[in-house]
N, C-alpha and C positions, 0 to 999 in steps of 0.2 A: 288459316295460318295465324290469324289475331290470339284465337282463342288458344291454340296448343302453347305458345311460349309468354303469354301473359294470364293465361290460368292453370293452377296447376293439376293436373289429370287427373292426379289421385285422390285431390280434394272435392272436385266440384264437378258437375257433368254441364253441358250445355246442350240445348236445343234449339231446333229452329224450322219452324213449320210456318204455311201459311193460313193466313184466313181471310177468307174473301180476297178483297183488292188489298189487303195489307200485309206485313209478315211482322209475326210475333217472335221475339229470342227470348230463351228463359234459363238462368245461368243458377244452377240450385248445388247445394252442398250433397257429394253422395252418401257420405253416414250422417246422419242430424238430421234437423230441421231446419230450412232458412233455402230460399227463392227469393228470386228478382227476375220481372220480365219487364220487357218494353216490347211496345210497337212502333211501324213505319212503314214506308212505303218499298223499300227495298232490304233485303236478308241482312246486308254488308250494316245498314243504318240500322236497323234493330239491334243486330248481336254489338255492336258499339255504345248503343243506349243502357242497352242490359249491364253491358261490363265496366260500363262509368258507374252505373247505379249501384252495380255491387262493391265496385271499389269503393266511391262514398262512404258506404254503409257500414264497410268491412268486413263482408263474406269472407270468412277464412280460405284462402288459395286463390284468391283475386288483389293480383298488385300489379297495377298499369305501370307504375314508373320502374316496376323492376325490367321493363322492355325484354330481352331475349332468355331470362334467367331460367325459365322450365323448360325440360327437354321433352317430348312426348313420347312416352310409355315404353310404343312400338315403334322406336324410333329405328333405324339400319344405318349401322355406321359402311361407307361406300370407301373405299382404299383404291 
């Protein structure tokens, strides 16, 4: 849920695999070049490390203070 509304879809893809006793998040741009991964001991604390790193950095479609601002893709509006 972090990921879909403080990254935006179209811009950036994320992952999130493990390895060994650790888990790796890696928050990369879908057309370009340009990645950010971190590791940690739990998914939730990786993809958090990732997506501070990218915001830092300025990966285009990564802005944490924009809080709820992107809607995700496939989203279903429920009435």
């Amino acid at each position: 849920m972090l990921t879909r509304f403080r990254a935006d879809p179209r811009k950036v893809r994320v992952a999130i695999r493990r390895d060994g006793a650790e888990w790796v998040a890696t928050v990369s741009l879908r057309h370009g070049f340009g990645s950010y991964s971190a590791r940690a001991t739990g998914p939730r604390k990786a993809l958090v490390k990732a997506l501070r790193k990218a915001d830092r950095y300025g990966l285009d479609g990564v802005d944490l203070s924009m809080g709820w601002a992107y809607e995700h893709p496939q989203r279903v509006d429920v009435e």
